[in-house]
C-alpha positions in Angstrom: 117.0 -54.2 -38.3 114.8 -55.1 -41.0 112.0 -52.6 -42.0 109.1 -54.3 -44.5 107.7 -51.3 -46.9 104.3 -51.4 -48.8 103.9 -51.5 -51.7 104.4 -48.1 -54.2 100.9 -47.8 -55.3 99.9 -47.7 -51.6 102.3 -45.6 -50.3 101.7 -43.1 -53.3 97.9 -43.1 -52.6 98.6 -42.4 -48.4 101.4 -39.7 -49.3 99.5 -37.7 -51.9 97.7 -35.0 -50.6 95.7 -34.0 -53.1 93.6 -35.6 -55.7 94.1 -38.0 -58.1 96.2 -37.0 -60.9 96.4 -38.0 -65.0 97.2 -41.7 -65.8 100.7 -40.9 -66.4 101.5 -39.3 -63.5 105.0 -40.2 -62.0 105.3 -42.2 -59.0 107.9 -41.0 -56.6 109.2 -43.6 -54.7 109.1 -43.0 -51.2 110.5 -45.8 -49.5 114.1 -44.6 -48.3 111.9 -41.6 -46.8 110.1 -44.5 -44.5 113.1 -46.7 -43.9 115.0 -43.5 -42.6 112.1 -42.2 -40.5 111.9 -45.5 -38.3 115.1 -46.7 -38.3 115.7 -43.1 -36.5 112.5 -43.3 -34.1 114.0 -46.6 -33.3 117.7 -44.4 -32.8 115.9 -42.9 -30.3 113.9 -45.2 -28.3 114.7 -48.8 -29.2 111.7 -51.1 -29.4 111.1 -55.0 -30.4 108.7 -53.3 -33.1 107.4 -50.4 -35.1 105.5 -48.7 -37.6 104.7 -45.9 -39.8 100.6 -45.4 -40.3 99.7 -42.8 -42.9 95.7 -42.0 -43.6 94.3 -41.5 -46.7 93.8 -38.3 -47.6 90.7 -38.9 -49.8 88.5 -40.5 -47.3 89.6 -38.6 -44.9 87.4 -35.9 -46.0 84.5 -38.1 -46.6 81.7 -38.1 -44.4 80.2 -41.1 -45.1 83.1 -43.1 -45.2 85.7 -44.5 -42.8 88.8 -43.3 -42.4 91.7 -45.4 -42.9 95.4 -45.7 -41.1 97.6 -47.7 -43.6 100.8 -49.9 -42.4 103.6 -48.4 -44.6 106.7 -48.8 -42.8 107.0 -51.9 -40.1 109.9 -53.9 -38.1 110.0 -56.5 -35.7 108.2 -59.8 -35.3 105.4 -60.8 -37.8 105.5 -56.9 -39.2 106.0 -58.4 -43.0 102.7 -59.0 -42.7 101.3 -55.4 -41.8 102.8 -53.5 -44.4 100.0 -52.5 -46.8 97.1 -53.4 -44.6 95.0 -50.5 -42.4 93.0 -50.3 -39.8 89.9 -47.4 -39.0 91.5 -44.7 -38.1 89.7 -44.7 -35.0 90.9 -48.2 -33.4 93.1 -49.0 -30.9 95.9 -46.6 -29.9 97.2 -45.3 -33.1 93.3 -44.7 -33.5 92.8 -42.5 -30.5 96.7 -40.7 -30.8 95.8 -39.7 -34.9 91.9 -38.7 -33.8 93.4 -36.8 -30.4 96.6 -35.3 -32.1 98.3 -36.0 -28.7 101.0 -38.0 -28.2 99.7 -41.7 -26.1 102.2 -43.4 -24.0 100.4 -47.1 -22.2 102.9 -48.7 -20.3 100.6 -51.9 -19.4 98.4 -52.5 -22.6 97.0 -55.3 -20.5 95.1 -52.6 -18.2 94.6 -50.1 -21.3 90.7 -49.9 -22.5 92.3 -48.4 -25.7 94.3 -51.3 -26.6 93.6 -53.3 -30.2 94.4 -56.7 -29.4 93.5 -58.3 -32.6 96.7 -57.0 -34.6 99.0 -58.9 -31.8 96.4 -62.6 -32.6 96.7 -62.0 -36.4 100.6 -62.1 -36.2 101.5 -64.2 -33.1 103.2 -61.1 -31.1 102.4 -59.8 -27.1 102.6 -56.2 -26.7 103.3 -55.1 -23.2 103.6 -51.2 -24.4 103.0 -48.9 -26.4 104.4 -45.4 -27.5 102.5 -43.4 -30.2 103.2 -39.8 -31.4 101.0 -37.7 -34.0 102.6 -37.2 -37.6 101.7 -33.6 -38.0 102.3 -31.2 -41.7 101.3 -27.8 -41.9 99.3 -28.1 -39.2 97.3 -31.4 -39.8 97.5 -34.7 -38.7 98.5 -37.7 -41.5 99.5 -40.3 -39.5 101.0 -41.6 -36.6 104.7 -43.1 -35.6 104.1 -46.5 -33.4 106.7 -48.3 -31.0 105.8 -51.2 -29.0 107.8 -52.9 -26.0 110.8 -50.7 -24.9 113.9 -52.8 -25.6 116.5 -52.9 -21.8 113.5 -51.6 -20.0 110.1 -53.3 -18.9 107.9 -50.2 -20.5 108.7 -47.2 -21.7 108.3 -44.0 -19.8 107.7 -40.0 -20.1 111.4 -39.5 -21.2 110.9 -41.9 -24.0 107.9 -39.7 -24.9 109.7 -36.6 -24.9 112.6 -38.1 -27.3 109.9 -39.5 -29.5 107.8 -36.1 -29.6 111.4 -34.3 -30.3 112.1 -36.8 -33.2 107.9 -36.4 -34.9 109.2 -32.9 -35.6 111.9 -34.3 -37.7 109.6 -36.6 -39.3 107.3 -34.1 -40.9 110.2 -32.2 -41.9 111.1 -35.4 -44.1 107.7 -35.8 -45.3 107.3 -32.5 -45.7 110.3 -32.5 -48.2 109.1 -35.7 -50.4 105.9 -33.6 -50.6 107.2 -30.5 -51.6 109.4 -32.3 -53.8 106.5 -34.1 -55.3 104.4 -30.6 -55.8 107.9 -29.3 -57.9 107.9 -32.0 -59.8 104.4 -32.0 -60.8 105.0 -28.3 -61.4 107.5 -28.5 -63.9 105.4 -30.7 -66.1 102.7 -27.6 -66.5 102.6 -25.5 -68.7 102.1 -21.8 -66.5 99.6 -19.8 -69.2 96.6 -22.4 -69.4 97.7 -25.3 -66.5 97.7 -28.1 -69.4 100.8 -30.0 -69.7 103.9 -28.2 -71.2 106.2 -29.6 -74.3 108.7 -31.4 -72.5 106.3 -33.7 -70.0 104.5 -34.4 -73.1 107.7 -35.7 -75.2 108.1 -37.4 -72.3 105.0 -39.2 -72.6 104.7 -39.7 -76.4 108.4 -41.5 -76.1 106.5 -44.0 -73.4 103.2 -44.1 -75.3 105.0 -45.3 -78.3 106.9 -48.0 -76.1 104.0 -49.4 -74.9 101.7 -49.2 -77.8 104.3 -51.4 -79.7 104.9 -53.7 -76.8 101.3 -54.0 -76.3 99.9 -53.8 -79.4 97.7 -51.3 -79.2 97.7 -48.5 -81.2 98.4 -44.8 -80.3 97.1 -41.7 -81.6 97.8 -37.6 -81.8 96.2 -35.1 -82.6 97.5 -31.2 -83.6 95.8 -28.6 -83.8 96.2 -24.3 -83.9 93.6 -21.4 -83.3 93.0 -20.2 -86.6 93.0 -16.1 -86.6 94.4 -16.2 -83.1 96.9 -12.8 -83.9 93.6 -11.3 -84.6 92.8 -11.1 -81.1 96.5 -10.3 -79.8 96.1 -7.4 -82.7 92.9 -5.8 -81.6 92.4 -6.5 -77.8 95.7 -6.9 -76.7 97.9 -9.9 -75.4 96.1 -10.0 -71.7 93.3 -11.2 -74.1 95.1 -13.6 -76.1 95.9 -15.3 -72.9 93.0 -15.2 -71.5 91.6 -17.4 -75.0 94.4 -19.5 -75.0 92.9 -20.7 -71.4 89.8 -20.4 -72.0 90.4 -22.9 -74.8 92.6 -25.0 -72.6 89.3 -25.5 -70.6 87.2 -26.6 -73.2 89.9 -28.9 -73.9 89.3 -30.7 -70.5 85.8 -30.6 -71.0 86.1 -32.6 -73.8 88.1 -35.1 -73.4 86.8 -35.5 -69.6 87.2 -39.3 -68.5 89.6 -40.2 -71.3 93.1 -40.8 -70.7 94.3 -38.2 -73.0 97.4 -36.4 -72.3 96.7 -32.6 -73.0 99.7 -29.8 -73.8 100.4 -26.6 -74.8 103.0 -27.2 -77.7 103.9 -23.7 -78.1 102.0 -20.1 -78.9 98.7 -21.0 -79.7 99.7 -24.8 -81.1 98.2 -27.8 -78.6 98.8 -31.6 -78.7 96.5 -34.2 -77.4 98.2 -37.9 -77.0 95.9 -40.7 -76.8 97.0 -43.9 -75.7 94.8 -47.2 -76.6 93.4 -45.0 -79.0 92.3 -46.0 -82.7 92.1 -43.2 -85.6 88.1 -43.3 -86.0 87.7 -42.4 -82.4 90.4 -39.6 -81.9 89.0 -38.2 -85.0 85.4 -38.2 -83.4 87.3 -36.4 -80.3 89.2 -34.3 -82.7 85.8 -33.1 -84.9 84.1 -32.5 -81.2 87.0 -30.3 -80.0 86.6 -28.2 -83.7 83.0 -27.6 -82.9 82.8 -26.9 -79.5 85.8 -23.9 -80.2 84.0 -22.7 -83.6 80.5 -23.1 -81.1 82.0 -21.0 -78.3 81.7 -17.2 -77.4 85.2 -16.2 -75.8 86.5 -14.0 -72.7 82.6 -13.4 -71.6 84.1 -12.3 -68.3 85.3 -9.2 -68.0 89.6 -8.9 -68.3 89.8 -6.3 -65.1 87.6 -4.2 -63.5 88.2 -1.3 -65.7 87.8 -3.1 -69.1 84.3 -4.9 -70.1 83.5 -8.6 -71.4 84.7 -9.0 -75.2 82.2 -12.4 -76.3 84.2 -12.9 -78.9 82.2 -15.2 -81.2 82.6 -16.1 -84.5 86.2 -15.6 -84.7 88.5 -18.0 -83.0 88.5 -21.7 -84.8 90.8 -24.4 -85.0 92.7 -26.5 -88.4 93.0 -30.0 -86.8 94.8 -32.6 -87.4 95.0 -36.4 -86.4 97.4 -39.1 -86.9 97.9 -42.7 -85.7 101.2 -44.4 -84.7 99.6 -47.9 -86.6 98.3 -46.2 -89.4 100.6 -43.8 -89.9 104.1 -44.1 -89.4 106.4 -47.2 -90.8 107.6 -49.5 -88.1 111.1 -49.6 -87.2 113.5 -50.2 -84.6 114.2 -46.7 -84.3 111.6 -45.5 -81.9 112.8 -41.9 -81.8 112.3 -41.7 -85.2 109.0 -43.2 -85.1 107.8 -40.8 -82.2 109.4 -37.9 -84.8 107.5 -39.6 -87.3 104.3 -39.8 -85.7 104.6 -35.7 -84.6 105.2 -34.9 -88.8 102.0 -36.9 -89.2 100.0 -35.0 -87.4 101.5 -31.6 -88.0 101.2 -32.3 -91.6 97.7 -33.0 -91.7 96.8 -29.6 -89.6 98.7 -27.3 -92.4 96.6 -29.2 -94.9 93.9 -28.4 -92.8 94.8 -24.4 -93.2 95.4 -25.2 -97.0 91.9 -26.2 -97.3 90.2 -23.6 -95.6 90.6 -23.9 -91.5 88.3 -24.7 -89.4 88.3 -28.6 -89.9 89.7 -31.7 -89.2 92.3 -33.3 -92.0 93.4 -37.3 -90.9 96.8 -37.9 -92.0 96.7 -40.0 -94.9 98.4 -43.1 -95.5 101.5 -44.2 -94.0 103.6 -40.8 -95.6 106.6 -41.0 -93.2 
């Protein structure tokens, strides 16, 4: 039995159930999920054909917009060309089993009011009947399973329902797992203190940034930067205080560099890294000078730390040394990318200690191709 899969950027967007994540975020690839899951229901109750229909999760929630059941998963005549199409998520049968959340069993499509017959015209097929279960997780329904014409039998009946409702349980269970497999892996990128990204994801992403900035020719660009007088605040308030600047911070980060494609980490203690791919010198440096002012600008942990202790507004104390480097203008070019990624890190590392040599609280561009 063949089963035709979408594409990845379609099953991605139907599986996700949350929003939109940074540019770089990691596909998983989901087909052997989909493949298993209907090769199974089809274990079960063999049928000439089948699919898997997932919704999508954003306009799901939108009001003034239709919902949407996606193809991801289909066998049997004609299905090759289903997969990555959708229909309303109120149409036919799979429209009235994912609105209902009830199972829908037609044995005669031909005397069925619900029926869609357009799908069966646009790929040459006759559908005679129809099993559908609800795909349910935590409680909500995503999608629904499909299975059309009974194979050895003229329709299918109630016990073909049962076995099919049986088997939905096990398909959540499976998405279920690629979900909560998705959420851990999206977890271990983070950094736990401020919810920016953590060292490793964001080695990670300067090794491909350099890749494809060569490849493409385009350049890439980095920029350090530390709290200047940071142990200050651990030394007088306490740590709980620290941390609660170093997220505070990590939001004003995100408020800067709101609608780029900048990738944002914690590098360690109070050290952060900003990667900025397609990205020339002169504009991460007017990114880099913004970020300086609006930290020197800002009044910090104006909320109280717990109901027993008051509101700090620290002002005037907590700065940033800043510096900014460019993979182009910076760093030598050679074969060697790990030593150009290393290269590229020095860069910009070096230019924020000159930065603290020349006073804090400003922005240093690394100069000339040192490395």
């Amino acid at each position: 039995m063949k089963i035709n899969i979408s594409n990845k950027s379609i099953i991605t967007k139907a599986i996700l159930r949350h929003k939109k994540g940074r540019d770089y975020s990691h596909e998983i690839d989901l087909s052997a999920v989909l493949k298993e899951i209907l090769s199974r229901a089809n274990e079960f109750v063999p049928s000439e054909s089948g699919s898997i229909l997932l919704d999508d999760p954003i306009l799901k929630w939108s009001p003034s917009k239709e919902g949407r059941l996606y193809f991801l998963a289909c066998f049997g005549e004609g299905s090759d060309s289903l997969v990555g199409t959708y229909l309303p998520d109120n149409v036919g049968i799979v429209g009235e089993t994912y609105q209902s959340c009830k199972p829908y069993l037609s044995k005669n499509v031909k005397k069925d009011k619900k029926f869609f017959s357009k799908i069966d015209d646009q790929i040459q097929f006759v559908t005679k009947s129809i099993l559908a279960i609800p795909i349910e997780i935590e409680g909500a329904v995503i999608g629904v399973i499909e299975l059309i014409n009974r194979k050895g039998r003229p329709n299918f009946d109630q016990r073909d329902l049962s076995l099919l409702e049986i088997f939905a349980r096990y398909t959540s269970t499976l998405i279920q797992n690629a979900l909560d497999a998705r959420r851990f892996e999206e977890l271990s990128k983070i950094d736990d203190l401020t919810g920016l990204y953590n060292d490793r994801f964001f080695y990670e992403m300067l090794s491909k940034g350099v890749e494809r900035g060569l490849k493409d020719d385009k350049d890439i660009t980095l920029i350090f930067f530390d709290l200047d007088r940071f142990k200050e605040v651990n030394d007088m308030h306490g740590h709980l205080s620290g941390s609660r600047v170093l997220k505070e911070v990590a939001i004003l980060m995100t408020e800067v560099f709101l609608g780029s494609n900048a990738v944002m980490a914690r590098y360690g203690g109070d050290e952060y890294v900003i990667l900025l791919p397609d990205t020339n010198l002169k504009k991460a440096s007017a990114y880099a000078e913004e970020l300086r002012k609006r930290i020197a600008d800002s009044s910090f942990l104006k909320e109280p730390i717990s109901a027993t202790e008051p509101a700090l507004n620290i002002s005037g104390v907590i700065t940033c040394s800043v510096g900014v480097a460019s993979l182009f203008e910076n760093v030598q070019k050679s074969k060697n990318l790990r030593s150009m990624e290393e290269n590229l890190i020095k860069a910009a590392d070096g230019a924020m200690y000159t930065a603290k040599d020349h006073g804090k609280n400003r922005v240093v561009v690394a100069n000339g191709k040192n490395f």
